[in-house]
C-alpha positions as CSV (number, residue, x, y, z in Angstrom):
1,X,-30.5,32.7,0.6
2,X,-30.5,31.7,-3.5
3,X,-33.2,30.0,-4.7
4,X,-32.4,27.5,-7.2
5,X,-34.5,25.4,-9.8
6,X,-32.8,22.4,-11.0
7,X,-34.5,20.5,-13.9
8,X,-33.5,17.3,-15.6
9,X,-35.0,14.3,-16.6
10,X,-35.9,11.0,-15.3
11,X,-36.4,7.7,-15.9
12,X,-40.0,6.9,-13.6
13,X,-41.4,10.0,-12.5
14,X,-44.1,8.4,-10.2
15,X,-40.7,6.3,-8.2
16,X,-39.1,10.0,-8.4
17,X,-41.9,11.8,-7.0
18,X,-42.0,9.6,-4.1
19,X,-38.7,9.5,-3.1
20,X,-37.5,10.3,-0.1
21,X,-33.7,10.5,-1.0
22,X,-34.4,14.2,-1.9
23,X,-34.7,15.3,1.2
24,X,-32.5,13.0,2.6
25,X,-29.2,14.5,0.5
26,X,-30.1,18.4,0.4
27,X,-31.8,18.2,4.1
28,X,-28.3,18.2,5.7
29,X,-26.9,20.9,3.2
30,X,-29.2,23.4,4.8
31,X,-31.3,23.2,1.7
32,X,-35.4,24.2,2.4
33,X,-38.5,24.9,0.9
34,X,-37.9,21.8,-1.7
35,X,-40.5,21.5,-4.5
36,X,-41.2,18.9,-7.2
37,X,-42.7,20.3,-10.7
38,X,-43.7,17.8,-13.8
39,X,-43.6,18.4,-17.4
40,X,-47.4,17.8,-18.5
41,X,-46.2,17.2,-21.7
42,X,-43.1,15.1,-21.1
43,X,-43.5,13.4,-17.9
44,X,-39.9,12.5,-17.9
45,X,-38.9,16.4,-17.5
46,X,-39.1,17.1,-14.2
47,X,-37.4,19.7,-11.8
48,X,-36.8,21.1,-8.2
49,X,-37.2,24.6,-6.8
50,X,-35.3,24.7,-3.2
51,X,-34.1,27.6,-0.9
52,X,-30.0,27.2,-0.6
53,X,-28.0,28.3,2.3
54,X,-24.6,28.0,0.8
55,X,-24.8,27.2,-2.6
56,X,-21.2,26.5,-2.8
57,X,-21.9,23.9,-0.8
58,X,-24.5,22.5,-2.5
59,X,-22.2,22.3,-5.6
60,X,-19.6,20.4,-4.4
61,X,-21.9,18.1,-2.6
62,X,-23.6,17.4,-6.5
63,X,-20.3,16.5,-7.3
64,X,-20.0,13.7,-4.7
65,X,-20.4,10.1,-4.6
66,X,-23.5,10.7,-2.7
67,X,-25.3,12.5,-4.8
68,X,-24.8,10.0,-7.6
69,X,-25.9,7.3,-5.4
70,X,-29.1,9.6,-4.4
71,X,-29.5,10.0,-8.4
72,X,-29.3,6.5,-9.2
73,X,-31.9,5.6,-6.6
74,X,-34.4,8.2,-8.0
75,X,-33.9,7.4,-11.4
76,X,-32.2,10.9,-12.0
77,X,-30.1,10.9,-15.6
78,X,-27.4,13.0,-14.9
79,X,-26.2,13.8,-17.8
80,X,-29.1,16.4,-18.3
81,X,-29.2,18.0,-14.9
82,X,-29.5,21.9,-15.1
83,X,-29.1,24.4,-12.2
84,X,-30.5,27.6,-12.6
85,X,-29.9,30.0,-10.0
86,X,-32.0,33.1,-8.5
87,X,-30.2,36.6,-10.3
């Protein structure tokens, strides 16, 4: 099981930080062990560490309507969305 960081930024961090819409859209993807990290020196950079069970999946899934929805709500701009995956 990958472990994947995803950073981008956002447009409120505090209304991103409590959002439940994270859990929400990777919960049923099998996706665990989600964590929230925040750019002390830009607190619009912000990114997610999360244990993947099939990240194939979880790609195709960030290509849905869904997740757009889930990264409207949380003030995600997707344009700068990055995944990093575990080598």
């Amino acid at each position: 099981m990958p472990t994947v960081i995803a950073h981008h930024e956002v447009k409120d961090t505090d209304h991103w930080l409590a959002s439940s819409r994270r859990e929400a859209f990777f919960g049923p993807l099998g996706v665990t062990n989600i964590r929230t990290f925040v750019d002390p020196q830009n607190r619009t950079r912000v990114a997610v560490q999360m244990d993947v069970a099939d990240l194939d999946a979880l790609m195709a899934a960030m290509a849905s309507p869904e997740a757009a929805d889930a990264m409207a709500h949380d003030g995600v701009l997707p344009e700068t969305v990055v995944f990093l995956v575990e080598a």
